[in-house]
C-alpha positions as a Markdown table, in Angstrom:
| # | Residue | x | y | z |
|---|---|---|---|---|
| 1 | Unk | -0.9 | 11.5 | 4.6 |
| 2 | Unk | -2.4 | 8.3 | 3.8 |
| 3 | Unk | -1.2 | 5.9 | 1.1 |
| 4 | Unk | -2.8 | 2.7 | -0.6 |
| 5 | Unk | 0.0 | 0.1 | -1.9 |
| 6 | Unk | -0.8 | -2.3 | -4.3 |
| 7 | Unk | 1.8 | -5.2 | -4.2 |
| 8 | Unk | 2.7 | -8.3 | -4.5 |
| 9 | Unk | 3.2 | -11.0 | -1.6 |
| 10 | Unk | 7.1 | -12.1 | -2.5 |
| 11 | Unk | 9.6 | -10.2 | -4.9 |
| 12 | Unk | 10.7 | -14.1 | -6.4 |
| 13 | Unk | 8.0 | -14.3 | -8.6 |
| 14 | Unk | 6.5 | -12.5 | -11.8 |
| 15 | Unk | 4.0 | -10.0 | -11.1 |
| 16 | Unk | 0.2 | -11.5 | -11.7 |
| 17 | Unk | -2.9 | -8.9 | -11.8 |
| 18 | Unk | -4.8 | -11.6 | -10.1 |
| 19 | Unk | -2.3 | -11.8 | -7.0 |
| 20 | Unk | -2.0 | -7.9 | -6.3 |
| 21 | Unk | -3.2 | -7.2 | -2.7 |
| 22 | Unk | -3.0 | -3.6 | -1.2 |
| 23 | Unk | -2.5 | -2.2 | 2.5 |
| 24 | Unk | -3.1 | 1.5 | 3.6 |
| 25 | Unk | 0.1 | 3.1 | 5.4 |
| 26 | Unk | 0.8 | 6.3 | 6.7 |
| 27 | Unk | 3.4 | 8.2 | 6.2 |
| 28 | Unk | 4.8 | 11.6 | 5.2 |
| 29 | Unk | 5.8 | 11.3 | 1.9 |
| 30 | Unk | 6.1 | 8.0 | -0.8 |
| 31 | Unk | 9.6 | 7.8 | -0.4 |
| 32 | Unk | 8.9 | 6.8 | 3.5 |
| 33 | Unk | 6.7 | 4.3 | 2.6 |
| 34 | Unk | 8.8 | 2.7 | 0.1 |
| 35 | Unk | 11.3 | 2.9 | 3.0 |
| 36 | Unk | 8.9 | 1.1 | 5.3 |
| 37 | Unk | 8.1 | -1.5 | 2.8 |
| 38 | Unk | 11.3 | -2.2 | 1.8 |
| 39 | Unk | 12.6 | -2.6 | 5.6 |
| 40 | Unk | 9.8 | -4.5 | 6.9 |
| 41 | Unk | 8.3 | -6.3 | 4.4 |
| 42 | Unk | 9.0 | -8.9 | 1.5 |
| 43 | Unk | 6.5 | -7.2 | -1.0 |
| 44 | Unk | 7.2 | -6.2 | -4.2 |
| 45 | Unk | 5.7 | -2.8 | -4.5 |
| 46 | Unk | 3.6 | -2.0 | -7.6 |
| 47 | Unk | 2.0 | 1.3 | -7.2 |
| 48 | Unk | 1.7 | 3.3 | -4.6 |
| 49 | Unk | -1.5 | 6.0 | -4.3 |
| 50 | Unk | -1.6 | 9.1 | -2.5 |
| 51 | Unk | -5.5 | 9.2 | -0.9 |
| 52 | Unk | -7.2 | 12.3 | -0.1 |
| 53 | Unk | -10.5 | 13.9 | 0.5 |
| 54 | Unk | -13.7 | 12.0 | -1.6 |
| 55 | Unk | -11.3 | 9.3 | -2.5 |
| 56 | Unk | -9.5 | 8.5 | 1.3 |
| 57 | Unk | -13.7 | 8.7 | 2.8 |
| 58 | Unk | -14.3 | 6.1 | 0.3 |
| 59 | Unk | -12.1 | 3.8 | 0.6 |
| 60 | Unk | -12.5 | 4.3 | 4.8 |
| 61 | Unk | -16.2 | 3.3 | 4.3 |
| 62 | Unk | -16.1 | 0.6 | 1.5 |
| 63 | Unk | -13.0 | -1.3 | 2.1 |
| 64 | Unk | -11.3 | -3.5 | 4.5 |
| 65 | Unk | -9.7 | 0.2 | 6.0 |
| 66 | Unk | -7.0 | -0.9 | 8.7 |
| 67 | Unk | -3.4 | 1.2 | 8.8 |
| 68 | Unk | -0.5 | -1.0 | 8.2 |
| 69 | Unk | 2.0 | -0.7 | 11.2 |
| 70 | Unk | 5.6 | -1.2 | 11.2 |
């Protein structure tokens, strides 16, 4: 399955709307991908979104669509 994270870049400061950035992983279920994040990364994860059918071909043709790999 595919998940979008939203995030933030460092865990030392205060969340800002403005500074949220996201990254597409895959995984099998959201408790791997906090896993991933949490072992590979500094981010401080906001929100993580399963993506499926209309909503994953979206975001594969309108966004900057590149799996994270750890």
């Amino acid at each position: 399955m595919i998940y979008k994270v939203y995030y933030q870049e460092t865990k030392e400061r205060n969340p800002k709307r403005e500074q949220t950035q996201s990254i597409y992983v895959e995984a099998d279920n959201e408790e791997m991908v906090h896993n991933l994040l949490r072992d590979n990364t500094p981010y401080n994860v906001e929100y993580i979104q399963l993506l499926e059918g209309n909503h994953l071909e979206y975001e594969k043709e309108n966004a900057d669509f590149k799996l994270a790999e750890f």
